[in-house]
Backbone as JSON, one array per atom type, in Angstrom:
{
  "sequence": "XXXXXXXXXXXXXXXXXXXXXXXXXXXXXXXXXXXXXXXXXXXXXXXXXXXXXXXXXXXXXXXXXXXXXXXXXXXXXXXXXXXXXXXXXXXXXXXXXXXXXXXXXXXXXXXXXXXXXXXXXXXXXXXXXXXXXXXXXXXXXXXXXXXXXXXXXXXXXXXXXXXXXXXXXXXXXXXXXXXXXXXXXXXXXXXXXXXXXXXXXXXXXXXXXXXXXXXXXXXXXXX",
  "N": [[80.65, 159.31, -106.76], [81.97, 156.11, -107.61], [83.1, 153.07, -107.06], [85.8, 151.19, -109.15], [86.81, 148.09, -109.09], [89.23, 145.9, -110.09], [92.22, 143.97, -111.28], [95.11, 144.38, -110.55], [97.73, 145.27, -112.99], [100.1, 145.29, -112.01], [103.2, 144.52, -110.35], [102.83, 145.67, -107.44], [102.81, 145.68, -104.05], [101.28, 147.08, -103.2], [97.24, 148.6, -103.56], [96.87, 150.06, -106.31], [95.63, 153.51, -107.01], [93.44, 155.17, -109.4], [92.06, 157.85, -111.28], [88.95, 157.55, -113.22], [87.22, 157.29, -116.56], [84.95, 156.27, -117.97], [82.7, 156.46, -120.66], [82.32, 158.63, -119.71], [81.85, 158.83, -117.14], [82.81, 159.43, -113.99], [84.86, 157.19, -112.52], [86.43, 155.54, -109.57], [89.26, 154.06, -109.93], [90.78, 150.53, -108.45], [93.39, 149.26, -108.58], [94.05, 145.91, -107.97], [96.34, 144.28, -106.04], [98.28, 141.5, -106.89], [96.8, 138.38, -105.02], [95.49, 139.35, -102.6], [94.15, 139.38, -99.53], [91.17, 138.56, -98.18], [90.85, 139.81, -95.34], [92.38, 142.24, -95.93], [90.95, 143.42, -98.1], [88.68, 144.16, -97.28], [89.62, 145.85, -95.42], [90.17, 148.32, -97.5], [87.52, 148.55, -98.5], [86.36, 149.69, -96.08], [87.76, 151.64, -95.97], [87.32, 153.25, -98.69], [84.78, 153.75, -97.65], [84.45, 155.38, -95.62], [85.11, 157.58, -97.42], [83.43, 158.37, -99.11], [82.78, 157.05, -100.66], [80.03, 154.57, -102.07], [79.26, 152.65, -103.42], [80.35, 149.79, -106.02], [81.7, 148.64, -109.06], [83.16, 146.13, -110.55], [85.75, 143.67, -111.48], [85.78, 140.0, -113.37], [86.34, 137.89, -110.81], [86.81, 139.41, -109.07], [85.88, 139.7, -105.7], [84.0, 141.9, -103.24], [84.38, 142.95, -99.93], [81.53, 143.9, -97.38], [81.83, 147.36, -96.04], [80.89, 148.48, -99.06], [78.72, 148.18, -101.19], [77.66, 146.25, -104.42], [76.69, 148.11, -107.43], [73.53, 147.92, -108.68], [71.56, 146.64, -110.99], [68.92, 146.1, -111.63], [67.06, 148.12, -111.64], [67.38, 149.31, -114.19], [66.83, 146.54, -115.49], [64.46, 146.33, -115.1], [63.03, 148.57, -115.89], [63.78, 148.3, -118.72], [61.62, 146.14, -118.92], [59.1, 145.09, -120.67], [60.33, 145.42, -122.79], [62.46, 143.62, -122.91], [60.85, 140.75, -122.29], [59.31, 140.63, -125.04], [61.15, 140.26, -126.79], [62.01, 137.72, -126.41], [59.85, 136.45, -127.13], [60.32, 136.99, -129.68], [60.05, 135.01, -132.06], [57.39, 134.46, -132.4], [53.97, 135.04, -133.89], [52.43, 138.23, -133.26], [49.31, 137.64, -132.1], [50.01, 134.96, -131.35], [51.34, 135.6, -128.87], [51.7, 134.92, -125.18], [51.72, 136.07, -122.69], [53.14, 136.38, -118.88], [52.38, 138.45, -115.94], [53.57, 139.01, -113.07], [53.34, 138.88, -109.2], [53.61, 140.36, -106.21], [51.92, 143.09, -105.63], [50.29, 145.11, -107.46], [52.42, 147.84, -108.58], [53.55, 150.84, -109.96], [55.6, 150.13, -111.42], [54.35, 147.8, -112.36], [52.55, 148.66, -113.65], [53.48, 149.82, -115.98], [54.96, 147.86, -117.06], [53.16, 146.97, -117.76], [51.67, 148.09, -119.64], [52.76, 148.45, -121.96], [53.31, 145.96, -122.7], [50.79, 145.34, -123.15], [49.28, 146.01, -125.86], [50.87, 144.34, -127.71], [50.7, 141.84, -127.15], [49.31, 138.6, -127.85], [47.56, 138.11, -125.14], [47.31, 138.86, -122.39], [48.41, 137.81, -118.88], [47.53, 138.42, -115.51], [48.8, 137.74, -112.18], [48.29, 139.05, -108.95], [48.96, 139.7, -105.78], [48.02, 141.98, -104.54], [46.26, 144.94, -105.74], [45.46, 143.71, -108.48], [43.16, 144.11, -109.58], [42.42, 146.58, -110.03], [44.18, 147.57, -111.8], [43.89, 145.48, -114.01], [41.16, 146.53, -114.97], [41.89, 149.26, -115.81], [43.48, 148.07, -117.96], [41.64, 147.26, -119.48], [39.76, 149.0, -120.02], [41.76, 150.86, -121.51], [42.54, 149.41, -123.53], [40.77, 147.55, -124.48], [40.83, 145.31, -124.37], [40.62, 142.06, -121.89], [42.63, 141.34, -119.59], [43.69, 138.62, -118.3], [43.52, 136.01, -115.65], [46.13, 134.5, -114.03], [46.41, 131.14, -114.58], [44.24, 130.29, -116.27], [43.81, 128.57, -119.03], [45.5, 128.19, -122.7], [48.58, 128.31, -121.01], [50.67, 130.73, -120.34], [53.67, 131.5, -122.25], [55.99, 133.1, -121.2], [56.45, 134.23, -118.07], [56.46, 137.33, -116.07], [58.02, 138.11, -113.66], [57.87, 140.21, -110.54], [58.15, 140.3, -107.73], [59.27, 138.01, -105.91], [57.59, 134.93, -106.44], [55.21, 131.91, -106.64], [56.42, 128.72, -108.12], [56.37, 128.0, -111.8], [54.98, 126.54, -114.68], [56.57, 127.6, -116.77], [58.75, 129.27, -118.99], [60.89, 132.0, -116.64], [61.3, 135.43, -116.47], [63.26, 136.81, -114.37], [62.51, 139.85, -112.07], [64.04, 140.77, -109.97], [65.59, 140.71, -106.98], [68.34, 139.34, -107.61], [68.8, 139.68, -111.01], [66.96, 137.38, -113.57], [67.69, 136.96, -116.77], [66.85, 135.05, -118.9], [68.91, 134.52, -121.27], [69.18, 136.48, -122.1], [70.59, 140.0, -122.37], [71.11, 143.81, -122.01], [72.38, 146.03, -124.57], [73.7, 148.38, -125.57], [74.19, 150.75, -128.95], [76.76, 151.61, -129.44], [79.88, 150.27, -128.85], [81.22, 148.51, -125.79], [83.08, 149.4, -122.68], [85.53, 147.08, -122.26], [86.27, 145.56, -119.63], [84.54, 146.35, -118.01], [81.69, 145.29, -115.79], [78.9, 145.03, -117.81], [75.93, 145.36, -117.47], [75.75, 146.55, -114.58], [77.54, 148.77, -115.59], [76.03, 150.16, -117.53], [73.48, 150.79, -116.0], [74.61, 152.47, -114.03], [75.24, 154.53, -116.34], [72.97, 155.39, -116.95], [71.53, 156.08, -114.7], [72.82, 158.61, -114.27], [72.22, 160.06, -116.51], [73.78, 160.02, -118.95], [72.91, 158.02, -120.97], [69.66, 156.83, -122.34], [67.01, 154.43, -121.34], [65.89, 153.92, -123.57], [67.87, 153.61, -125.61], [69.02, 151.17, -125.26], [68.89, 148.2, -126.56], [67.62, 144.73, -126.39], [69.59, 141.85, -126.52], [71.09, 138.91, -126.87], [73.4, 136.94, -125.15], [76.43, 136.87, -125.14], [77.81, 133.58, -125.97]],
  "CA": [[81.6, 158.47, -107.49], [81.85, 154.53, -107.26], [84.95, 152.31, -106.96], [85.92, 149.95, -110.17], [87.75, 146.88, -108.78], [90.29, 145.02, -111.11], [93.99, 143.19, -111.04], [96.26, 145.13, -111.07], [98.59, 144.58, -113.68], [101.83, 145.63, -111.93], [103.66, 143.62, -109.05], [103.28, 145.99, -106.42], [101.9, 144.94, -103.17], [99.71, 148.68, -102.91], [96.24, 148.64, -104.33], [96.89, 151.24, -107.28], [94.3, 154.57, -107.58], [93.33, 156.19, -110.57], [90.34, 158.47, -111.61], [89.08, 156.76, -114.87], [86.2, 158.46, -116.88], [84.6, 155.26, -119.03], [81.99, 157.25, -121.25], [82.19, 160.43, -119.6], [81.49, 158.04, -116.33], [84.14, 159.06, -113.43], [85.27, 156.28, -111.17], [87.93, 155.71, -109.29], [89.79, 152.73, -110.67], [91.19, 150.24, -107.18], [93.72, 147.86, -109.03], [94.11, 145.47, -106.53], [97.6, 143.64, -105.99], [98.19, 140.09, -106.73], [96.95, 137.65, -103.7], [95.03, 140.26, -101.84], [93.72, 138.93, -98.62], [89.92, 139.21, -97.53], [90.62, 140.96, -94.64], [92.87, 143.45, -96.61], [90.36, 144.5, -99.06], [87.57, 144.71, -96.41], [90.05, 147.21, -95.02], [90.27, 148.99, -98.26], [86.49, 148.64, -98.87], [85.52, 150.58, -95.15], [88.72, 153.11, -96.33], [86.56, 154.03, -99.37], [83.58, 153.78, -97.69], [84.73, 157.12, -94.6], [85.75, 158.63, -98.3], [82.21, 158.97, -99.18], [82.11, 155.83, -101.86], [78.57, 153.41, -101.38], [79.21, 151.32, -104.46], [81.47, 149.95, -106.79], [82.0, 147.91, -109.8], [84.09, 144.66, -110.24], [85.96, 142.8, -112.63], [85.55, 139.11, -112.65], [86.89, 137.02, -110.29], [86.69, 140.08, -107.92], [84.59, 139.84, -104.7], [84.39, 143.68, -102.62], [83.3, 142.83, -99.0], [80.88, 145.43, -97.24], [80.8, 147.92, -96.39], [80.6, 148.88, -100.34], [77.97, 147.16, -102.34], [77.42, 146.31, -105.44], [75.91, 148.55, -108.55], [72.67, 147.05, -108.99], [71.18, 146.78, -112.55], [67.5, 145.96, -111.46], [65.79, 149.05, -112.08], [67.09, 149.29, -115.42], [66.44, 145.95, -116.08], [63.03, 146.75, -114.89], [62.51, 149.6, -117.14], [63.16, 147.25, -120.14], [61.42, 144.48, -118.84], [58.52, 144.6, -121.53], [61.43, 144.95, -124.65], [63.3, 141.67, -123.13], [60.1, 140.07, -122.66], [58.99, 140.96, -126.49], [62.05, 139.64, -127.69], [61.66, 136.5, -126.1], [59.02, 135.84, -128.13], [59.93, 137.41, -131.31], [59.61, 133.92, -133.38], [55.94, 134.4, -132.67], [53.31, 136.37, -133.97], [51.44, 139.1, -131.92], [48.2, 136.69, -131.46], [50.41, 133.8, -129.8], [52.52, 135.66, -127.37], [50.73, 135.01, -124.18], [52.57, 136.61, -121.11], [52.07, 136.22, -117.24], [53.17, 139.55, -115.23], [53.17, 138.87, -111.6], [54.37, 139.93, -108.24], [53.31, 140.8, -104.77], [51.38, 144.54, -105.22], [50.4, 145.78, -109.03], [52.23, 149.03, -108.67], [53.81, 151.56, -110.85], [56.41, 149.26, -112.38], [53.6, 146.72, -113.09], [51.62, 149.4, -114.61], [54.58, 150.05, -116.65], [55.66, 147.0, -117.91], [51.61, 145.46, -118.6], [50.67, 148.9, -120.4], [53.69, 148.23, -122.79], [53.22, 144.66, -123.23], [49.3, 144.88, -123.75], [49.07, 145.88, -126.97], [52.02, 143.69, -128.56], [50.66, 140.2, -126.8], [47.41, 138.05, -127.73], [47.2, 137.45, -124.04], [48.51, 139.17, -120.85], [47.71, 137.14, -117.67], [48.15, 139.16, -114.29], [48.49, 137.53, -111.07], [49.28, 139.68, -107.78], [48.01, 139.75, -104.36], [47.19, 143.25, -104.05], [46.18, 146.15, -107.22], [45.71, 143.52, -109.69], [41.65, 144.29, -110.45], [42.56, 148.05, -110.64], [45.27, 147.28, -113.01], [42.85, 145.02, -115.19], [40.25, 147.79, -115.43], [42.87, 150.39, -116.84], [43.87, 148.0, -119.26], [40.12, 147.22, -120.12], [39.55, 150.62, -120.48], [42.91, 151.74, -122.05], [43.04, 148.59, -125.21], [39.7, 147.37, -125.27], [40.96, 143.71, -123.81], [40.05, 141.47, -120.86], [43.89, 140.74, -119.04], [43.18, 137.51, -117.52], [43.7, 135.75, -114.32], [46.85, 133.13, -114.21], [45.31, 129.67, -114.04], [43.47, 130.29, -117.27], [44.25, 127.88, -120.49], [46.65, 127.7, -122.15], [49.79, 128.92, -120.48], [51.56, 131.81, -121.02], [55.0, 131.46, -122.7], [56.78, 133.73, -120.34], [56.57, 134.95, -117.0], [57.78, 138.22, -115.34], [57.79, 138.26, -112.06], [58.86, 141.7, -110.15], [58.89, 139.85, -106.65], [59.5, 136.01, -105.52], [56.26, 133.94, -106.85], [55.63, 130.13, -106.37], [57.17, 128.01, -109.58], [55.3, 127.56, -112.56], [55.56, 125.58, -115.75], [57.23, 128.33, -118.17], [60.28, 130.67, -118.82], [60.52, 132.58, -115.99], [61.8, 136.42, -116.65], [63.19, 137.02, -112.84], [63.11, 140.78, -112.17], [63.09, 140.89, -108.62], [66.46, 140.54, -106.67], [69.27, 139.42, -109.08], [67.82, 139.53, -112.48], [67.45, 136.01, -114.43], [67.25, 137.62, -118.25], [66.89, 134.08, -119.74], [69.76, 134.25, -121.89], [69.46, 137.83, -122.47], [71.3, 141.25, -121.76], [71.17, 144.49, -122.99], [73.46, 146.9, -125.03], [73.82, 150.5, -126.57], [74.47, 150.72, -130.17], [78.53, 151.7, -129.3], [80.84, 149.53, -127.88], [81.17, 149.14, -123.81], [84.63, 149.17, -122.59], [85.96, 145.88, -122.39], [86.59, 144.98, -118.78], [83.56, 146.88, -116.68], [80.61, 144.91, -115.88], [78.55, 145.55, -118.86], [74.73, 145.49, -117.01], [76.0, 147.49, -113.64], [77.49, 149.89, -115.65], [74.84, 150.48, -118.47], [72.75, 151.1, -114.72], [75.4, 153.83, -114.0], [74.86, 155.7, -117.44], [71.57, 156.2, -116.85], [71.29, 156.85, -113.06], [73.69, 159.83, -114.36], [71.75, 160.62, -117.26], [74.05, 159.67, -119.95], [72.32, 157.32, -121.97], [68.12, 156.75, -121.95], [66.25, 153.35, -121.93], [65.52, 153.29, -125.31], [68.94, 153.53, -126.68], [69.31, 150.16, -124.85], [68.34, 146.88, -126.85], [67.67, 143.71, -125.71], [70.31, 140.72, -127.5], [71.58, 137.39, -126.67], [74.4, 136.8, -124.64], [77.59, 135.89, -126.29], [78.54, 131.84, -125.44]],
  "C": [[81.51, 157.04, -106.96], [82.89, 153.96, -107.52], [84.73, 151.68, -107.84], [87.22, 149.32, -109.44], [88.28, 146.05, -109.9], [91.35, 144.31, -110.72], [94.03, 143.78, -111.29], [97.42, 144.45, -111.84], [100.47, 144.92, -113.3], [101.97, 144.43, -110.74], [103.4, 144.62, -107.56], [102.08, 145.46, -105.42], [100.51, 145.86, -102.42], [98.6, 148.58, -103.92], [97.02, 150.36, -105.14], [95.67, 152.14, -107.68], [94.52, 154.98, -108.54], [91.72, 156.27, -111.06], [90.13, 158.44, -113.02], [87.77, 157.59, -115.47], [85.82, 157.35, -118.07], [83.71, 155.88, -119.81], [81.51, 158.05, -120.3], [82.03, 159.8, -118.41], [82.51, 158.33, -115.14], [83.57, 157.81, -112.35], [86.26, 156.31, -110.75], [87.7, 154.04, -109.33], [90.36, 152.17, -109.58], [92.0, 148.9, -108.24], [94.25, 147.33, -107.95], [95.68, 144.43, -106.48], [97.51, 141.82, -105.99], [97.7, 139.38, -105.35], [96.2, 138.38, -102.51], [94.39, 139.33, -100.87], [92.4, 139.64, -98.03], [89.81, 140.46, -96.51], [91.68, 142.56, -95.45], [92.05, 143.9, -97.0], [89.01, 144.42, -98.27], [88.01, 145.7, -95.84], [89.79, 148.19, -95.99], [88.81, 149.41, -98.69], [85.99, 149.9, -97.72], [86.71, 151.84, -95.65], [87.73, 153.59, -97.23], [85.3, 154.61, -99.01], [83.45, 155.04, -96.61], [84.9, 158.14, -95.98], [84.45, 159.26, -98.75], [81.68, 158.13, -100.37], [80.91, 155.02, -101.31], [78.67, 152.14, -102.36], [80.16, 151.12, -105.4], [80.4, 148.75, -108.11], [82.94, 146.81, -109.8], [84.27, 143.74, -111.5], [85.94, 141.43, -112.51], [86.74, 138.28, -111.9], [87.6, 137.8, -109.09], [86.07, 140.13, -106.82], [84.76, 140.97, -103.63], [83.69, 143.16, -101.55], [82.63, 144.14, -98.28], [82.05, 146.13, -96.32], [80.4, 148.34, -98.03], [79.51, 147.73, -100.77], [78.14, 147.42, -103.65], [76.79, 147.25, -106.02], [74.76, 147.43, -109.06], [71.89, 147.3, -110.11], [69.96, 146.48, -112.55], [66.83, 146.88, -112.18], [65.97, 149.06, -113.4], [66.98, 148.1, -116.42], [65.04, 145.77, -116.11], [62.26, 147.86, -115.95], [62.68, 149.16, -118.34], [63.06, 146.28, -120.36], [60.34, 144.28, -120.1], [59.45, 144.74, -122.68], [62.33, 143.73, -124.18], [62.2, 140.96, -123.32], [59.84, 139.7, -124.05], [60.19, 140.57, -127.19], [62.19, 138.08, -127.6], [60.68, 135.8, -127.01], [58.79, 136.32, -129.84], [59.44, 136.48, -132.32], [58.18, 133.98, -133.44], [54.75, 135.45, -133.09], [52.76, 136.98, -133.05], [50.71, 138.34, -131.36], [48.86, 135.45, -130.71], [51.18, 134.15, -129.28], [51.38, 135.27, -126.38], [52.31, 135.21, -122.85], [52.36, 136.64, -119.95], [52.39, 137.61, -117.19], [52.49, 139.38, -113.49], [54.18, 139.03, -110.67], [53.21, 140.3, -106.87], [51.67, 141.86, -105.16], [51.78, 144.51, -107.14], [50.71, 147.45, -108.69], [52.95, 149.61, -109.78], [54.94, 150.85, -111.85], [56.05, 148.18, -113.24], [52.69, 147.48, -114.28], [52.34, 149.79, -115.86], [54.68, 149.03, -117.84], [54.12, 146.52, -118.65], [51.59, 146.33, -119.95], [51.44, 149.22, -122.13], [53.58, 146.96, -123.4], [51.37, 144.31, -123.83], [49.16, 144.82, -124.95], [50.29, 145.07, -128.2], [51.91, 142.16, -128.04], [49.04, 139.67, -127.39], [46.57, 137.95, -126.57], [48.33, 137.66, -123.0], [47.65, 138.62, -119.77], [48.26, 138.47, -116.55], [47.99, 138.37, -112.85], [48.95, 138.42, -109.52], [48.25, 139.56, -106.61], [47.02, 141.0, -104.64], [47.26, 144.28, -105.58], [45.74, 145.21, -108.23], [43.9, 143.93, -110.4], [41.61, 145.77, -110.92], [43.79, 148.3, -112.22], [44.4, 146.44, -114.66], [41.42, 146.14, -115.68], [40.91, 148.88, -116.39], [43.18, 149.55, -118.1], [42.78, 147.41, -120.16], [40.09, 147.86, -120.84], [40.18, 151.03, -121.56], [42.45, 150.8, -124.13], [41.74, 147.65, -125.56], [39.8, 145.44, -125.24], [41.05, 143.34, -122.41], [41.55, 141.17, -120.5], [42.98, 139.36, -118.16], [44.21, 137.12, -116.42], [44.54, 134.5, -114.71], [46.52, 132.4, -113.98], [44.35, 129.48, -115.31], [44.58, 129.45, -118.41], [44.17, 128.31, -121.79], [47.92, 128.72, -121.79], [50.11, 129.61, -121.48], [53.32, 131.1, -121.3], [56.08, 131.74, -121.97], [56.09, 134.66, -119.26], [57.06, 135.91, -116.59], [57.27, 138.44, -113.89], [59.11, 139.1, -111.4], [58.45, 141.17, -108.36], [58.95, 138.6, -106.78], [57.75, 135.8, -105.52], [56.68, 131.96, -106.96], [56.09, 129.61, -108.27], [55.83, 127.96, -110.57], [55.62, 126.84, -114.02], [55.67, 126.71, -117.07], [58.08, 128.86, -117.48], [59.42, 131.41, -117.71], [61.9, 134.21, -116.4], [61.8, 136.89, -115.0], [63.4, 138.76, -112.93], [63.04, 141.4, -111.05], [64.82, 140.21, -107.87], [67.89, 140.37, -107.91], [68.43, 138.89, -110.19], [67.93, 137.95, -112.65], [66.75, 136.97, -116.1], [67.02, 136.24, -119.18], [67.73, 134.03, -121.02], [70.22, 135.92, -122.57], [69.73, 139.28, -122.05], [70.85, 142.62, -122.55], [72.05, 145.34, -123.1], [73.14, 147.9, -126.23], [74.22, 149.76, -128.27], [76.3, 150.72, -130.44], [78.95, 150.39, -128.58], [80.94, 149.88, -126.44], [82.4, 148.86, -123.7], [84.74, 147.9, -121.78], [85.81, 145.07, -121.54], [85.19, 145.32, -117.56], [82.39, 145.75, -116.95], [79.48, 145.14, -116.72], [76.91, 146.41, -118.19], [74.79, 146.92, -115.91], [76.87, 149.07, -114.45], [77.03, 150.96, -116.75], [73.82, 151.44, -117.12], [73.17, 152.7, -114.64], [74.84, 155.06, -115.05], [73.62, 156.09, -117.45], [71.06, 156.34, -115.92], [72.06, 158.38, -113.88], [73.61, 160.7, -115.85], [72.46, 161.01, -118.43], [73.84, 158.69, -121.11], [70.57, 157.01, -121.05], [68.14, 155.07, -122.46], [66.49, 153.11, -123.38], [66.54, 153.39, -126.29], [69.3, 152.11, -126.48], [68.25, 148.83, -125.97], [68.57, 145.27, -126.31], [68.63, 142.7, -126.72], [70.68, 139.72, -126.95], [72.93, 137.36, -125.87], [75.59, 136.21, -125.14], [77.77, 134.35, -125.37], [79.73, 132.03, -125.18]]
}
């Protein structure tokens, strides 16, 4: 189970429990009392954390100090890093997407995201230290195209980079500590309930095997 942090909407000066169940999802709900003081809810954070909690959720303008961490939304923004990418460039046709994908080590997440994005770009670049010539052979092999080496003309459109890489002159798709989605999130076909973190707890539903990837689409962020 994982803690959801909120205001509490009453006056009292006790954080308020309750075991909430957001699509089928339990948490335990921590509304927190007007004015709460750091060291208070670092108390309340190591209380959950002897209970057997590791992570929570948080409404905004909440901050949970450790021991609890955050719900981190990486991996599954990692698993639909080639459908944000590909939306990024929907205004364009297939033949002018051109995409980087780079990162430390080409491993199973790179193999992932290229072998998805190969056949839907004119032009996938790869730069990585380590794997990237075994990675260009498979996708030789696999689609019957040459991935090229970043530094080749002209630039790719968008970047994804799955660790910290030096700057370069395009969109950069960060997916490598806290996401950067360039303006974009993703969401289920239903409604998410109102107040939870939408990303961290999309994460949730499918660590816990209530919703798959591919019900997830990539869209725009409301203004």
């Amino acid at each position: 189970m994982v803690a959801y942090f909120y205001p509490g909407k009453t006056r009292s000066f006790r954080p308020q429990y309750t075991v909430m169940a957001p699509g089928g999802l339990p948490v335990l709900g921590v509304g927190l009392p007007p004015r709460i003081s750091p060291r208070r809810l670092e108390g309340i954070s190591r209380r959950l954390y002897r209970r057997g909690i590791r992570r929570f959720l948080a409404g905004e303008a909440v901050s949970v100090p450790l021991p609890l961490i955050p719900v981190d939304p990486l991996p599954l923004c990692r698993v639909r890093g080639a459908q944000l990418t590909l939306e990024l460039l929907s205004h364009l046709s297939l033949r002018e997407r051109r995409v980087a994908l780079r990162g430390e080590k080409a491993g199973p997440e790179a193999w992932a995201i290229a072998e998805q994005l190969c056949p839907q770009v004119g032009a996938l670049f790869l730069e990585f230290d380590r794997g990237e010539e075994v990675l260009a052979r498979h996708l030789r092999s696999r689609y019957g195209a040459a991935p090229l080496h970043l530094g080749r003309e002209p630039a790719p459109q968008v970047s994804v980079e799955l660790s910290p890489c030096s700057p370069g002159a395009f969109r950069t798709l960060r997916l490598w500590g806290e996401p950067e989605l360039l303006g974009l999130t993703l969401r289920p076909e239903w409604p998410l309930p109102p107040d939870l973190p939408p990303l961290p707890f999309l994460e949730l539903l499918w660590e816990t095997g209530r919703i798959e990837p591919e019900e997830l689409r990539p869209v725009r962020e409301p203004e």
